[in-house]
DSSP file (Angstrom, degrees, kcal/mol; ACC not computed):
  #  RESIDUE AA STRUCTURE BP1 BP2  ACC     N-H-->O    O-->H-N    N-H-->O    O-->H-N    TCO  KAPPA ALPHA  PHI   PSI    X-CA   Y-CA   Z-CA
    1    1 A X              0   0    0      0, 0.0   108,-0.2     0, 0.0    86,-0.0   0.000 360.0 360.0 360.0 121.5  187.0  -20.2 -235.5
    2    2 A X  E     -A  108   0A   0    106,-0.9   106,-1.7   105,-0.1     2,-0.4  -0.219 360.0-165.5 -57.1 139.2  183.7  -22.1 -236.0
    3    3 A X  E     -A  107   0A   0    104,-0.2     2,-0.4     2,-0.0   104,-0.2  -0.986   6.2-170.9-148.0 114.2  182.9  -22.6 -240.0
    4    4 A X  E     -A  106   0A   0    102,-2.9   102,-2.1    -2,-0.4     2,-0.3  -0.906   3.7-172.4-112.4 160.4  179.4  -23.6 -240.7
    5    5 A X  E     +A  105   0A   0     -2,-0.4     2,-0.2   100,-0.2   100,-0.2  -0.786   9.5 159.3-177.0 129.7  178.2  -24.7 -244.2
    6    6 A X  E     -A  104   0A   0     98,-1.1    98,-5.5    -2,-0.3     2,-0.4  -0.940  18.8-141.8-143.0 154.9  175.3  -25.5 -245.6
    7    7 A X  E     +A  103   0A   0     96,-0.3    96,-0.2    -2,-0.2     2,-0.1  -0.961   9.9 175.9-118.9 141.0  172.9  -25.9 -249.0
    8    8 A X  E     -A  102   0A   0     94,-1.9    94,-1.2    -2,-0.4     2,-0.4  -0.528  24.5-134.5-115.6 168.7  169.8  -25.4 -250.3
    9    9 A X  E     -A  101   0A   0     92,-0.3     2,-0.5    -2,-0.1    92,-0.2  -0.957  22.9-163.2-109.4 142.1  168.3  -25.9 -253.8
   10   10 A X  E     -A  100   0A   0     90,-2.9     2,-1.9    -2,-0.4    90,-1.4  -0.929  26.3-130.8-124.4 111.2  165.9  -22.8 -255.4
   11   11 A X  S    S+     0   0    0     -2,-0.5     2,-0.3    88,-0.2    88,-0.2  -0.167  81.0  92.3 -29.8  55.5  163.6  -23.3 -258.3
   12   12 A X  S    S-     0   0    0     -2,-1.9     2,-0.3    88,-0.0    -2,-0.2  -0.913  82.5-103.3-153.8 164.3  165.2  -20.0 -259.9
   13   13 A X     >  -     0   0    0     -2,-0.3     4,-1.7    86,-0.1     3,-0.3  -0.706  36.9-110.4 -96.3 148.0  167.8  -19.3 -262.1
   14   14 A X  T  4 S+     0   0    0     85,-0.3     4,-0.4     1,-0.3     5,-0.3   0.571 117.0  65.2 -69.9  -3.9  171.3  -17.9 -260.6
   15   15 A X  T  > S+     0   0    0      3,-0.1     4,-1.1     2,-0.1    -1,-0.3   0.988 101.8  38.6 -52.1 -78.6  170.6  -15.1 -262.1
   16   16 A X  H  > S+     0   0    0     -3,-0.3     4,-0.9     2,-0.2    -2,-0.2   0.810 113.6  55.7 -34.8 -55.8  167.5  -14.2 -260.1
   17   17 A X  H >X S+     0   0    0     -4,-1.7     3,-2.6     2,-0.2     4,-0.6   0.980 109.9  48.6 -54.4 -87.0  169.1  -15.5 -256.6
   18   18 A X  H 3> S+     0   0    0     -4,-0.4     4,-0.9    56,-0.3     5,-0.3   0.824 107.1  58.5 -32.6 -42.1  172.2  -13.1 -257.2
   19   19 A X  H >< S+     0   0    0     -4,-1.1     3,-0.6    -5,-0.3     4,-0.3   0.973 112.9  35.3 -43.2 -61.4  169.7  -10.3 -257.9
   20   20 A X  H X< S+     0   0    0     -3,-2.6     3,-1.1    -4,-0.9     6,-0.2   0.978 118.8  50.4 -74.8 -61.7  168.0  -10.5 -254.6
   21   21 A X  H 3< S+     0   0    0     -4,-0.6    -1,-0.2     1,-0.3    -2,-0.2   0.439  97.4  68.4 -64.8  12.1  171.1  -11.4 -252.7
   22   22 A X  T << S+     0   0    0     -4,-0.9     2,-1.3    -3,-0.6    -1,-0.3   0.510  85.5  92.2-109.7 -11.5  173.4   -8.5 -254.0
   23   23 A X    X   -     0   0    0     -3,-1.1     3,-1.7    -5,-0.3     4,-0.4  -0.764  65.9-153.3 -91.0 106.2  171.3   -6.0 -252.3
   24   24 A X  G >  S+     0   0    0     -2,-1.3     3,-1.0     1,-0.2    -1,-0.1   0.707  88.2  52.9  20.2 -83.4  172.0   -4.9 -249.2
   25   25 A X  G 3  S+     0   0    0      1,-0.3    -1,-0.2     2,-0.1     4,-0.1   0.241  93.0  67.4-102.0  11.6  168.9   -4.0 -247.9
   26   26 A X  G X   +     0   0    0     -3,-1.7     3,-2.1    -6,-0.2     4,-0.4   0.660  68.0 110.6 -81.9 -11.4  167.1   -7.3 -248.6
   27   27 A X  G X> S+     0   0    0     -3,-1.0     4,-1.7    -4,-0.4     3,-0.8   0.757  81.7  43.9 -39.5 -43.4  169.9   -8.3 -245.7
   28   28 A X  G 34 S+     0   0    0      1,-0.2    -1,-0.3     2,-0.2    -2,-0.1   0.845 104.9  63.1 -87.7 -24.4  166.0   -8.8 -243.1
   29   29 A X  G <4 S+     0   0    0     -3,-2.1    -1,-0.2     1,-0.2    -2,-0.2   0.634 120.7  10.3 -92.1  15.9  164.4  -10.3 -245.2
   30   30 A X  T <4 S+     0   0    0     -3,-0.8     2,-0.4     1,-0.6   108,-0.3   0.321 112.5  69.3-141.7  -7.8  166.3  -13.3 -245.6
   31   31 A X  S  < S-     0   0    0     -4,-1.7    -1,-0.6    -5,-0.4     2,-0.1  -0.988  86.4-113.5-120.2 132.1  169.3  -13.4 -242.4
   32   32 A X  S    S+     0   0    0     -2,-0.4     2,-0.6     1,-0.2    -2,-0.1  -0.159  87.5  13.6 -54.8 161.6  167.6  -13.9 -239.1
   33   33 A X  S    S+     0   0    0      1,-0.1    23,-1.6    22,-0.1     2,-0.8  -0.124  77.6 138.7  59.8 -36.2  167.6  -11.7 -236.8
   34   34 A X        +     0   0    0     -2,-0.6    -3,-0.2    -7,-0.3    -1,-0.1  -0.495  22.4 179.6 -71.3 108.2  168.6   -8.8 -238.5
   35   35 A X        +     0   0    0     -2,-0.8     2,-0.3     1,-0.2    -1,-0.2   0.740  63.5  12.5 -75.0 -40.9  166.6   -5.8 -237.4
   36   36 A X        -     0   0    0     -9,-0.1    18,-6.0    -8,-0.0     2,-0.3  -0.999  49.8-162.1-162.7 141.1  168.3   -2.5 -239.7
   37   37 A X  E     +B   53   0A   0     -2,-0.3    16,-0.2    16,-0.2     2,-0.2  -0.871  35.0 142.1-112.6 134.0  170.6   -2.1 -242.8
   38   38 A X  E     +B   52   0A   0     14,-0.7    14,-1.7    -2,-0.3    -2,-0.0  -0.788  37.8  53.9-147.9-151.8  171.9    1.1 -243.1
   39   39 A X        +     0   0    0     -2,-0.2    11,-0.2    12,-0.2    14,-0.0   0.455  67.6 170.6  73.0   0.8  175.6    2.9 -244.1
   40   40 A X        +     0   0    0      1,-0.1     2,-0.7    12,-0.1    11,-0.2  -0.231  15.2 179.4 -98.3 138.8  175.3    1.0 -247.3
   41   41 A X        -     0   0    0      9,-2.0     2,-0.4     5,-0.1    -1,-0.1  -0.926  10.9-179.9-137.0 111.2  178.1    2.3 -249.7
   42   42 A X        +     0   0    0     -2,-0.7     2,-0.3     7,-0.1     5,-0.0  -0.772   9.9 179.9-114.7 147.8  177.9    0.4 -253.1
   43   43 A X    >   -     0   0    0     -2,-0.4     3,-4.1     1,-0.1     6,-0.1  -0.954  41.3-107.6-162.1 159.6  180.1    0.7 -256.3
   44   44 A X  T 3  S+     0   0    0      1,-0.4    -1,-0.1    -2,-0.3    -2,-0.0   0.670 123.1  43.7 -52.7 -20.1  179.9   -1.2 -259.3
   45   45 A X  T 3  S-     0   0    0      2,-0.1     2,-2.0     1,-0.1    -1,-0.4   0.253  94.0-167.3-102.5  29.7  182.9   -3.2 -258.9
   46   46 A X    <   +     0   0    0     -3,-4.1    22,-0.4     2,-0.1     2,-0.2   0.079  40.3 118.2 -26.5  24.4  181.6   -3.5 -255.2
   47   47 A X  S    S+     0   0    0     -2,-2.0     2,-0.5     1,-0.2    22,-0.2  -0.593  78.0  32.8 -97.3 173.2  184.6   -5.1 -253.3
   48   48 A X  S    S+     0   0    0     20,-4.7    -1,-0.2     1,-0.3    -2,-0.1  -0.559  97.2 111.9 116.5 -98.4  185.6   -2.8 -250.8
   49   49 A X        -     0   0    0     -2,-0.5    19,-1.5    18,-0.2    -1,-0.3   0.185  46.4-149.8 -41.3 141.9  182.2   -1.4 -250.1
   50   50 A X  E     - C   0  67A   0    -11,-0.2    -9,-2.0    17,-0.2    17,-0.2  -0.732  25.5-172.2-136.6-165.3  180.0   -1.6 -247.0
   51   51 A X  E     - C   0  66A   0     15,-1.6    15,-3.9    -2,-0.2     2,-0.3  -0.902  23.5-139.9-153.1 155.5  176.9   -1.8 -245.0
   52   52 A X  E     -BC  38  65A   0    -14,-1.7   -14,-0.7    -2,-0.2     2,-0.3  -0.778  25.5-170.9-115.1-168.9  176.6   -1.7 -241.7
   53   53 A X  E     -BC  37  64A   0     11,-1.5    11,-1.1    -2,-0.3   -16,-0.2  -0.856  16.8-142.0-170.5 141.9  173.9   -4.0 -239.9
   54   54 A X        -     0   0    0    -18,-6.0    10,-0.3    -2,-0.3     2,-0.2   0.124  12.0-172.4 -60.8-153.0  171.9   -5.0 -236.3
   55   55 A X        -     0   0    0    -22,-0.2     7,-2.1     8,-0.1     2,-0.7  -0.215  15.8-144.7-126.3 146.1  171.1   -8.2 -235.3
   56   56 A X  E     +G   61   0B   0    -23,-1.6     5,-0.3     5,-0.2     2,-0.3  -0.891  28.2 171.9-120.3 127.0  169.0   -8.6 -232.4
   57   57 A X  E >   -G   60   0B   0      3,-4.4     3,-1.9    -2,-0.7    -2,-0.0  -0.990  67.5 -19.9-141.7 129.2  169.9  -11.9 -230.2
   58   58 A X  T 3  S-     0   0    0      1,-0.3     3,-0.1    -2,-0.3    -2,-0.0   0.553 127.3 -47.7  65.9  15.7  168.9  -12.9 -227.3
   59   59 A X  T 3  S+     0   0    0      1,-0.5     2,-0.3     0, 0.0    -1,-0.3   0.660 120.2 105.4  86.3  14.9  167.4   -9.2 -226.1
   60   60 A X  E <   -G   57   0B   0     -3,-1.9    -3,-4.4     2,-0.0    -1,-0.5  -0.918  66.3-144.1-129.7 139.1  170.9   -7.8 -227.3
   61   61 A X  E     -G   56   0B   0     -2,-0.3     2,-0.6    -5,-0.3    -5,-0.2  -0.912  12.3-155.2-121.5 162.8  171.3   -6.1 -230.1
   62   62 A X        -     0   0    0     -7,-2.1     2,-0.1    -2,-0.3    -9,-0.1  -0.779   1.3-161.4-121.2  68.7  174.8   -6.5 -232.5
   63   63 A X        +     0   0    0     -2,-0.6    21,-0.9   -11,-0.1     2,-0.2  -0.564  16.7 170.8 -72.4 153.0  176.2   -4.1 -234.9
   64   64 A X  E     -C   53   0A   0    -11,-1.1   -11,-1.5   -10,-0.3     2,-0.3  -0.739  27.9-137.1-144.5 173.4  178.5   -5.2 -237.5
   65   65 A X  E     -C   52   0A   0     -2,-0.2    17,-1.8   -13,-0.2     2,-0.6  -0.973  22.4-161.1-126.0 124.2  180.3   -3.7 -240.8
   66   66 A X  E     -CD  51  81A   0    -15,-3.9   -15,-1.6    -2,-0.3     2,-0.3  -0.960   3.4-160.5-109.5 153.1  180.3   -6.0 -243.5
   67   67 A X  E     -CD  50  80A   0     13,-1.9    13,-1.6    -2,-0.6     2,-0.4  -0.980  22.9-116.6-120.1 139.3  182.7   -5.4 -246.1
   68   68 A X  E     + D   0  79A   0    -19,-1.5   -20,-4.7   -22,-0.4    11,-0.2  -0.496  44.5 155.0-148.0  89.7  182.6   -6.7 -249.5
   69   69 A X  E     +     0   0A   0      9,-0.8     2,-0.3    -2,-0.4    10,-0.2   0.130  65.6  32.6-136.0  38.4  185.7   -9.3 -250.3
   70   70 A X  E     + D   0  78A   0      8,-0.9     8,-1.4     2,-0.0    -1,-0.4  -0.672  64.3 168.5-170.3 138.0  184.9  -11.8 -253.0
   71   71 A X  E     + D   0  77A   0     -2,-0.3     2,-0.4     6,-0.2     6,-0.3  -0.849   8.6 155.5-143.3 102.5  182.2  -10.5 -255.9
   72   72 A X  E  >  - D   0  76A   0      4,-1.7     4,-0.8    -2,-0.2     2,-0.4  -0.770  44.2-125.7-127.6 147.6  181.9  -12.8 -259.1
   73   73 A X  T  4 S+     0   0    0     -2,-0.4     4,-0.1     2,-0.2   -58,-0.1  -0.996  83.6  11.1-127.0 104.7  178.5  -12.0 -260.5
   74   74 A X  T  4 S+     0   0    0     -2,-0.4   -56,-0.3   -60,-0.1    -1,-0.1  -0.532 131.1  45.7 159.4   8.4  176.4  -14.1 -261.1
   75   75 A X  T  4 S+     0   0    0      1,-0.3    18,-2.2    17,-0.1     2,-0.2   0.635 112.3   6.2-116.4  10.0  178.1  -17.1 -259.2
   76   76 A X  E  <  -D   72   0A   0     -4,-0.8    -4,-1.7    16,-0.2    -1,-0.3  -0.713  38.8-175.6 174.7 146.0  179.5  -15.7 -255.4
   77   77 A X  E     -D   71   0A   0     14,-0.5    14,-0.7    -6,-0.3    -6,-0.2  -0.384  17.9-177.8-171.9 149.0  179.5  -12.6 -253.0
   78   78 A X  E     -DE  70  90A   0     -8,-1.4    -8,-0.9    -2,-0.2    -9,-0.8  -0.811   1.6-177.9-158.7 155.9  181.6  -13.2 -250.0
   79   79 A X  E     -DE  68  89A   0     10,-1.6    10,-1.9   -11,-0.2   -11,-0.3  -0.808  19.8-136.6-157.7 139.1  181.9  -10.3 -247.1
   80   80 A X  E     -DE  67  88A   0    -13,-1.6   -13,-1.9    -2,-0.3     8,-0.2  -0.360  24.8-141.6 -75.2 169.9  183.8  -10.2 -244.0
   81   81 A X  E     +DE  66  87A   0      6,-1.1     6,-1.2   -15,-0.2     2,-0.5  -0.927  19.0 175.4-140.8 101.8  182.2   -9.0 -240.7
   82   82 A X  E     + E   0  86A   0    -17,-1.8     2,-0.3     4,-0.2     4,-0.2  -0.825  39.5  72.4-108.6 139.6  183.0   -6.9 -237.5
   83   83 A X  S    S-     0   0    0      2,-2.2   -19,-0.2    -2,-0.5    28,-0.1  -0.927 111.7  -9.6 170.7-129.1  181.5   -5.7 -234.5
   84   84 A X  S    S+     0   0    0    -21,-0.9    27,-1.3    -2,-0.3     2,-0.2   0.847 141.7  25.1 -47.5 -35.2  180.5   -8.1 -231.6
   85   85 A X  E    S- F   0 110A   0     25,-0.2    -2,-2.2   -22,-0.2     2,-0.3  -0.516  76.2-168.5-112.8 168.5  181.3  -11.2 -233.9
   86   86 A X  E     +EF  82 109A   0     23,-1.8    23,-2.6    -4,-0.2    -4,-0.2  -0.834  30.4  98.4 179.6 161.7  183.5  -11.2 -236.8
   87   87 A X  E     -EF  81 108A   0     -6,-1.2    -6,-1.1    -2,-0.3     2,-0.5  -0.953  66.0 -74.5 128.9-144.8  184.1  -13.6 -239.6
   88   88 A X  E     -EF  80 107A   0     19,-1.7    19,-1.5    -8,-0.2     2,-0.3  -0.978  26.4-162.9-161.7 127.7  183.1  -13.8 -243.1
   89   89 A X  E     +EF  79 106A   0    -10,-1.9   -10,-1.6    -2,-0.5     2,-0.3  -0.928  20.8 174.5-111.3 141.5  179.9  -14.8 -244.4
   90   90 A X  E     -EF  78 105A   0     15,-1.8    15,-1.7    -2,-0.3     2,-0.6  -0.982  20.8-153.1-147.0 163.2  179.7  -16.0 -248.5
   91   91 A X  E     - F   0 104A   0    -14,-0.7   -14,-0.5    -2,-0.3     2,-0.3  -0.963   9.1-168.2-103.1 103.5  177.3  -17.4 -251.0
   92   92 A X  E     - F   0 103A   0     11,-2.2    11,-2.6    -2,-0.6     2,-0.3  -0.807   9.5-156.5-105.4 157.7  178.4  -19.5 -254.0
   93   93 A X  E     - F   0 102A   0    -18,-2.2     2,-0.3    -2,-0.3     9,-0.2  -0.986   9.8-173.3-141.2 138.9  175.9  -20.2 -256.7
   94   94 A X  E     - F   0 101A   0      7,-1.4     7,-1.2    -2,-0.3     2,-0.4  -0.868  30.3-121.8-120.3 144.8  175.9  -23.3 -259.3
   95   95 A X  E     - F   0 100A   0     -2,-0.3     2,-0.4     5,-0.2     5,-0.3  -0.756  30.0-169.8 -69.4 121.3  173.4  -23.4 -262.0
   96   96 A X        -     0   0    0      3,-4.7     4,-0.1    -2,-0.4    -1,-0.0  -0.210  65.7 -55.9-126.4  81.0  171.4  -26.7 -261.8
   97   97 A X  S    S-     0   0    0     -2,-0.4     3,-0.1     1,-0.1    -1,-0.1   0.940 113.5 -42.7  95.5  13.5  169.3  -27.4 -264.5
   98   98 A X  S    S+     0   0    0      1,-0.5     2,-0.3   -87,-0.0    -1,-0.1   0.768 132.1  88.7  43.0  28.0  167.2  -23.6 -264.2
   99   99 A X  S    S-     0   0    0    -88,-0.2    -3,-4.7     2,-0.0    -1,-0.5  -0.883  80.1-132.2-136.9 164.9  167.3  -24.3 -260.5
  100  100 A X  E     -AF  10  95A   0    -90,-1.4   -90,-2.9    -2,-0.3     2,-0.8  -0.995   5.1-149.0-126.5 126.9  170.6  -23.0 -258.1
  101  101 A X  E     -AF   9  94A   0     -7,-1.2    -7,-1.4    -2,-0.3     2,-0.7  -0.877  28.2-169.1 -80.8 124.0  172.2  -24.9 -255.9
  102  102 A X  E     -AF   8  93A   0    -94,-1.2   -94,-1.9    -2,-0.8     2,-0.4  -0.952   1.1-160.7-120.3 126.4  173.0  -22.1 -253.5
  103  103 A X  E     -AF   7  92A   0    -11,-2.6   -11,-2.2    -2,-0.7   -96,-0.3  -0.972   6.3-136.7-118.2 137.0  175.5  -22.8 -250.8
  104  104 A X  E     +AF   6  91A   0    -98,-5.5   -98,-1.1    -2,-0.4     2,-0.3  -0.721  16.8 179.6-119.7 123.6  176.4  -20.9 -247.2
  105  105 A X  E     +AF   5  90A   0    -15,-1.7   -15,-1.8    -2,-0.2     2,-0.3  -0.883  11.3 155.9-112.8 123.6  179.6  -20.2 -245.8
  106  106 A X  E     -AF   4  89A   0   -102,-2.1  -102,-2.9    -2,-0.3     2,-0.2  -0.887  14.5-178.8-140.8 147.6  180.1  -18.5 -242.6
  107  107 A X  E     +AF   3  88A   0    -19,-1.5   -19,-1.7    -2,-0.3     2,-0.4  -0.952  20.8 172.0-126.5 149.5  182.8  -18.4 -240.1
  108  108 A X  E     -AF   2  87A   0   -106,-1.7  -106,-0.9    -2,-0.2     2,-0.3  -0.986  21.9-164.7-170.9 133.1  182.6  -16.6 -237.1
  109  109 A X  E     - F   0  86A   0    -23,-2.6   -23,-1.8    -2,-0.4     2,-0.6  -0.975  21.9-127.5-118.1 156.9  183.9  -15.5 -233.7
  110  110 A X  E     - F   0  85A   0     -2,-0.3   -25,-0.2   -25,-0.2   -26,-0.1  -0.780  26.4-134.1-111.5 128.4  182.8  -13.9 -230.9
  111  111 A X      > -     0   0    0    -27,-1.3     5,-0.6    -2,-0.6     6,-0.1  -0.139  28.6 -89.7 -56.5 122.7  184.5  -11.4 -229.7
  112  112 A X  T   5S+     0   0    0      4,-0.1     2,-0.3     3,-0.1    -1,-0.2   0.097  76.9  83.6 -25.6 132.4  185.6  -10.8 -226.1
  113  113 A X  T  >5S-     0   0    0      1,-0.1     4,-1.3     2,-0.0     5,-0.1  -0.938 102.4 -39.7 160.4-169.8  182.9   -8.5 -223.7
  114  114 A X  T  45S+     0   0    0     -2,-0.3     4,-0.2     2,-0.2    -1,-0.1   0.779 138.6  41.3 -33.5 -58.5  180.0   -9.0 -221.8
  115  115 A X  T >>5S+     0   0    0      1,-0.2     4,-1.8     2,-0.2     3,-0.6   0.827 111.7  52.9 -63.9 -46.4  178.7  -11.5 -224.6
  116  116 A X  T 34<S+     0   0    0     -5,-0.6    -1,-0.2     1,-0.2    -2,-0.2   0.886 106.7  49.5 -42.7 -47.1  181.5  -13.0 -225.2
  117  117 A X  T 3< S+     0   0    0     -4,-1.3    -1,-0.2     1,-0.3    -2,-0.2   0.755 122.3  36.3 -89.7   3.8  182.0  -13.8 -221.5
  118  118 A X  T <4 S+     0   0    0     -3,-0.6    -1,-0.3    -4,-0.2    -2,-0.2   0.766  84.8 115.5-102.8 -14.3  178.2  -15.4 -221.2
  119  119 A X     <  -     0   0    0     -4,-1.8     2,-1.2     1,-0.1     3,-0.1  -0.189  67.8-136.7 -57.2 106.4  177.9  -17.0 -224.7
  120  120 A X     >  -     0   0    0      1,-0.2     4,-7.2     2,-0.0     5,-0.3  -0.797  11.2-132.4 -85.9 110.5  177.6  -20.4 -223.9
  121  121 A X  H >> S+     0   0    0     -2,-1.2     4,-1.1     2,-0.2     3,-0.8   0.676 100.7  39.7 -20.3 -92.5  180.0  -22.1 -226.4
  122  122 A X  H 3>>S+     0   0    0      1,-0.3     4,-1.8     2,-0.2     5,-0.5   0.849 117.6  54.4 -66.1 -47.6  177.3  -25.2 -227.7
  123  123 A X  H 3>5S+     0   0    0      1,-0.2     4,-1.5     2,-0.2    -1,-0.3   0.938 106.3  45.5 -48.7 -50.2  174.5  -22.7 -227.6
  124  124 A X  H <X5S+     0   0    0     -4,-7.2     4,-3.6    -3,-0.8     5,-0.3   0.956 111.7  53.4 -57.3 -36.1  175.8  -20.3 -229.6
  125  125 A X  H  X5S+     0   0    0     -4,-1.1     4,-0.9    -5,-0.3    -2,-0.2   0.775 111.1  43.2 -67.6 -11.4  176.9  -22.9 -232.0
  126  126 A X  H  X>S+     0   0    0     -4,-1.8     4,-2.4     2,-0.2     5,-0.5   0.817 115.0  58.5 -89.8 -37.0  173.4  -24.6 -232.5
  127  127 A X  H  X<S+     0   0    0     -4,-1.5     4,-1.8    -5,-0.5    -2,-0.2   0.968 108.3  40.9 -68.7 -41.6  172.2  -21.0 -232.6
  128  128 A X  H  X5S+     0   0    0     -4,-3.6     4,-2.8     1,-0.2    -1,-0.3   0.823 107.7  58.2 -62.0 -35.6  174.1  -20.3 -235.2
  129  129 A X  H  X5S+     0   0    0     -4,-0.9     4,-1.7    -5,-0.3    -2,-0.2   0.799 108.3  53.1 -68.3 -42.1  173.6  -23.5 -237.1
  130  130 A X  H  X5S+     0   0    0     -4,-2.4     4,-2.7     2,-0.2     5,-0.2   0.928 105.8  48.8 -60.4 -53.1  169.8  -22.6 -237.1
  131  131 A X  H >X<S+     0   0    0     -4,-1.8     4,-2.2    -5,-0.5     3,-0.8   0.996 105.9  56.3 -55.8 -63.6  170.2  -19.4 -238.4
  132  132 A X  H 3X S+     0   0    0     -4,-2.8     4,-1.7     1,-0.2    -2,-0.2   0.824 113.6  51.5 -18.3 -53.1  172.4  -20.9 -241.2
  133  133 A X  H 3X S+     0   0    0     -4,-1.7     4,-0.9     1,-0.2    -1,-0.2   0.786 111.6  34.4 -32.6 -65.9  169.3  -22.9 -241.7
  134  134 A X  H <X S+     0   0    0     -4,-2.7     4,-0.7    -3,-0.8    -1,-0.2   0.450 109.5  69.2-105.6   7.9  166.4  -20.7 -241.9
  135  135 A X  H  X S+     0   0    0     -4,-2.2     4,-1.2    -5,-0.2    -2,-0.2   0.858 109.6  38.6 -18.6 -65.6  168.9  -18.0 -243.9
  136  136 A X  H  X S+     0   0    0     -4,-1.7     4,-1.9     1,-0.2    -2,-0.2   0.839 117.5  56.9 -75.8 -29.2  168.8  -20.9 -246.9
  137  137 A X  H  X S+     0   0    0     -4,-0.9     4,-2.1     2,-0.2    -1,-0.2   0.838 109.9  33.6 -32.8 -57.9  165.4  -21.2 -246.0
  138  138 A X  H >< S+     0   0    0     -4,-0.7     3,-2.7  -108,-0.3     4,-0.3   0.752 117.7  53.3 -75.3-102.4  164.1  -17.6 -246.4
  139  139 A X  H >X S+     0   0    0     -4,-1.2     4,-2.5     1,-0.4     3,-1.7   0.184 112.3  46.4-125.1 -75.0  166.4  -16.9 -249.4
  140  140 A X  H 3X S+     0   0    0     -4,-1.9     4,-1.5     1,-0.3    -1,-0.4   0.851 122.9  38.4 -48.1 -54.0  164.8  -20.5 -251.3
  141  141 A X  H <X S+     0   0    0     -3,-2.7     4,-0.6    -4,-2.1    -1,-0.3   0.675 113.4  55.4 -87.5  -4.6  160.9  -19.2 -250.2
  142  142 A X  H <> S+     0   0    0     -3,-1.7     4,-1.3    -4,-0.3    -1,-0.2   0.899 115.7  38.8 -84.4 -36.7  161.5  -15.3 -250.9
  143  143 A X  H  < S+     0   0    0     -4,-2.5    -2,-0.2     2,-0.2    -3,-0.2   0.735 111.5  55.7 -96.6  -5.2  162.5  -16.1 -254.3
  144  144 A X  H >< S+     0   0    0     -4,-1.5     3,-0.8    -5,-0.2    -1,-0.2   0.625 108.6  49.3 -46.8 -35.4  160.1  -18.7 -255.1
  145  145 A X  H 3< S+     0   0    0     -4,-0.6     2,-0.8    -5,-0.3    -2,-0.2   0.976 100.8  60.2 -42.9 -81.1  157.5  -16.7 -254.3
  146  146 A X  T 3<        0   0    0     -4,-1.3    -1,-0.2     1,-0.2    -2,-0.1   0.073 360.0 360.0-117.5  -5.0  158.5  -13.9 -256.3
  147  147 A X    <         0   0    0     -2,-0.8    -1,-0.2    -3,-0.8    -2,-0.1   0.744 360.0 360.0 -78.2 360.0  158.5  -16.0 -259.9
């Protein structure tokens, strides 16, 4: 199973970051691709709980469930993932200074089907690596913005 990880620094406190990222339905504005959040079944202690979500690739679109399995508030969210793909995306957060080092881990397969049997192996993995990319990207300019 393919395990990308990657980090960003954000001019925010981990406070803030975790705010944004513990919703749900910010899920488009900061993960590519992802068209619609919906399903979303939260409780306080939220592991457990899920959402479901698109993602539109390549003229295909992707539903998944994520479920909610590592919740530490204010420093890491973790959720596994099913549908076409499945794996386990999480976000740990360090305080650095009133900045967050925020760091991405995702692992991920694709599942047998259609996609599966056209999915060119190194494409998907750069594609994925990109996404990873502009993920830490959005997530560093949404909440800089926002101060």
């Amino acid at each position: 199973m393919p395990k990308i990880t990657k980090s960003v620094e954000v001019g925010a406190p981990v406070e803030k970051v975790f705010e944004m990222l513990d919703n749900p339905e910010n899920f488009p504005v900061y993960v590519p691709n992802v068209t619609k959040v919906s399903n979303i079944r939260r409780s306080e202690k939220r592991l457990g709980d899920t959402f479901d979500v698109v993602y539109s690739m390549m003229g295909m679109e992707f539903p998944e469930t994520f479920t909610y399995s590592e919740y530490a508030k204010p420093k890491r969210l973790a959720a596994r993932y099913e549908g076409r793909m499945t794996g386990s995306m999480g976000i740990t957060l360090e305080p650095k200074g009133g900045k967050t080092l925020a760091t991405l881990d995702v692992n991920y397969e694709v599942r047998p089907g259609p996609f599966g049997k056209i999915a060119n192996k190194l494409l998907f993995e750069r594609m994925n690596e990109k996404s990873a990319d502009r993920m830490l990207e959005n997530i560093k300019m949404v909440i800089e913005a926002t101060k």
